[in-house]
C-alpha positions, 0 to 999 in steps of 0.5 A: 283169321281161320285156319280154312277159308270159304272165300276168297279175297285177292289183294293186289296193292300197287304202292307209289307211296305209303299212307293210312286210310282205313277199310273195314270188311265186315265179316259176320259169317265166315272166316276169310283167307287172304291168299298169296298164290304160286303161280297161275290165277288166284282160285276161287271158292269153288277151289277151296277150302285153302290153308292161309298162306303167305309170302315175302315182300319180293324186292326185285320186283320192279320199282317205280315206273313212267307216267303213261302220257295222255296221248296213249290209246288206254288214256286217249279219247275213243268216243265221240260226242255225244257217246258216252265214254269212262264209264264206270259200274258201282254196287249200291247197297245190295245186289238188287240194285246197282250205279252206272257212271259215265261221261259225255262231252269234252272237259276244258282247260283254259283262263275263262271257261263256260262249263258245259250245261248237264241239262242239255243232255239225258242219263239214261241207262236201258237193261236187261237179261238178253243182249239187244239187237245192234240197231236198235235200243232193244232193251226192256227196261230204261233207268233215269238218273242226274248229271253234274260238272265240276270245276277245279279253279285257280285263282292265281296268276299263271294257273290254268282252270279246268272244267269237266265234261257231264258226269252221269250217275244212274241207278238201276233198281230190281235186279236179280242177283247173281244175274247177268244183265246187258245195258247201254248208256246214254242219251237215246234221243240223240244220233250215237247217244248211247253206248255200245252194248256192255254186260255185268253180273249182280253180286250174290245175294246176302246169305250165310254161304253165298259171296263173291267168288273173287274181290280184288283190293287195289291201292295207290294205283296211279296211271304208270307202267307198273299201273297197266301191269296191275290191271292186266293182272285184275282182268285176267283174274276176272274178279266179281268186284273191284275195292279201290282204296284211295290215291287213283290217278296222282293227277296232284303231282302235275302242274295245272298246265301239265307236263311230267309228273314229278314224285314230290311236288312241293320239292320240285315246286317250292314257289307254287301258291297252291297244291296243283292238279292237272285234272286230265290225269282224271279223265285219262284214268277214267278211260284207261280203267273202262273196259274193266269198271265197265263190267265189274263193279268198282268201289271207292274210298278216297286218299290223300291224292284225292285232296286237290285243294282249289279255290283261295287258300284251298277252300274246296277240296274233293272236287273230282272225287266227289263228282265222278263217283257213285256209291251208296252212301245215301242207301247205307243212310251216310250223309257223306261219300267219304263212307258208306256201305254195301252188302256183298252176298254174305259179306258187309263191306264198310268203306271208311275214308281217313278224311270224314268231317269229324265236326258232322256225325252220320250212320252207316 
């Protein structure tokens, strides 16, 4: 690390429990800081260059808090089908182009389920650099993108299955960077089909002195008390973009017919035949992450938690984190979501996850 920084990298690590993964930032043109800072917001490039500081653990911060239950507004349905809702943004491999995700539909739990058809309704996303009038679609520019379900299932007497809502991926391409741009998602063609209208602003583009004005790095994040205390935090920093480095919603540490949440399933669950999820902790998560990954580009990696073995002998894995997330991993020439890469101004970011198929062999 240098002595003085041009950047800044915020860190803010929520830990219910500690595991490697592995992060790579790719730093090839400056020197970077990682700041503790007394008091107020964490400063900006614009406020430096710093003297790299750091600072104890404090251990009377509290640890350890309650799962916040599915019937709290932040995690609670608010849109109706056919609106979209969870909706999530994603870099691609460069700031001229960018991932928008959501979900339209209610996701199913049960012994016999029929998954709901991804066909049945459009991904569209319209864009562009003025906001739109409110009764009409208004904007100049319409994107097209696929849609998928998934299943989490349980061959095992007294386990219930679960199946998603439509997930939505799209991807908008020829975007100006360092813009400001406002969008609806949706399904145009349908009465409430599309989103209210939401805005974001590409990242910087590659260069040897522009890059992101703020980066906040979270980990283990769950959806706790102190889980709400760290977004609250992340929102009133306002940061560019968000690297979400694994173990997101703990939904493996419920049953599959919900309930609480314990700390150690296999202590509290000895009998269990399979490693269980409760996949509403997903779509709770999705809703309670929104107003921020709505408008501030979210990048993910996945953790041990993300596992969620399903099927006979937990033949599948991954399910919901392979199906709810858009990154660049077919930009950035990977042949997997397990890693991937972005360019962020003069920043290249590599995400690589502990849990790549090492029998198969990819470029990032």
């Amino acid at each position: 690390m240098g002595a003085m920084a041009t950047s800044t990298i915020a860190g803010t690590l929520h830990s219910r429990h500690l595991h490697c993964r592995t992060l790579l930032l790719l730093l090839p043109y400056l020197p970077i800081a990682f700041l503790l800072v007394d008091g107020g917001g964490i400063p900006t490039t614009l406020d430096g260059p710093f003297t790299p500081a750091t600072r104890a653990f404090d251990r009377s911060l509290r640890q350890g808090s309650e799962d916040v239950p599915l019937s709290d507004p932040r995690l609670a349905p608010r849109a109706r089908p056919p609106s979209p809702e969870q909706i999530a943004l994603a870099a691609s491999a460069d700031p001229s182009s960018l991932w928008v995700s959501w979900v339209t539909g209610r996701a199913q739990v049960g012994s016999h389920l029929t998954p709901l058809d991804p066909t049945a309704v459009r991904s569209e996303v319209w864009y562009g650099e003025r906001p739109a009038s409110a009764d009409t679609v208004g904007h100049p520019h319409v994107a097209r993108g696929s849609a998928e379900v998934y299943s989490q299932l349980y061959p095992y007497p007294g386990l219930l299955n679960y199946t998603s809502g439509v997930i939505h991926h799209v991807r908008l391409v020829g975007l100006r960077p360092s813009t400001r741009y406002y969008y609806r998602c949706g399904d145009s063609s349908l009465k409430g089909g599309l989103s209210d209208e939401r805005s974001f602003v590409t990242l910087p583009a590659p260069a040897p002195d522009a890059y992101p004005r703020r980066v906040a790095v979270v980990g283990d994040l769950g959806l706790t008390g102190n889980s709400t205390s760290t977004v609250d935090h992340l929102a009133r920093n306002d940061p560019s973009m968000i690297l979400m480095v694994g173990d997101m919603t703990y939904a493996n540490q419920y049953r599959t017919t919900g309930g609480r949440g314990v700390p150690c399933f296999s202590c509290s669950f000895p009998d269990a035949p399979i490693r269980e999820s409760y996949q509403p902790r997903w779509d709770g998560w999705g809703r309670f992450m929104e107003p921020l990954a709505s408008r501030v580009t979210m990048m993910v990696t996945e953790g041990n938690h993300e596992i969620e073995p399903q099927g006979h002998g937990g033949a599948v894995t991954f399910a919901s984190y392979l199906a709810r997330f858009a990154v660049p991993s077919e930009e950035s020439g990977s042949n997997t979501k397990f890693f991937y890469s972005f360019n962020a101004g003069g920043i290249h970011f590599i995400m690589l996850g502990a849990y790549v198929d090492y029998n198969r062999t990819g470029n990032i």
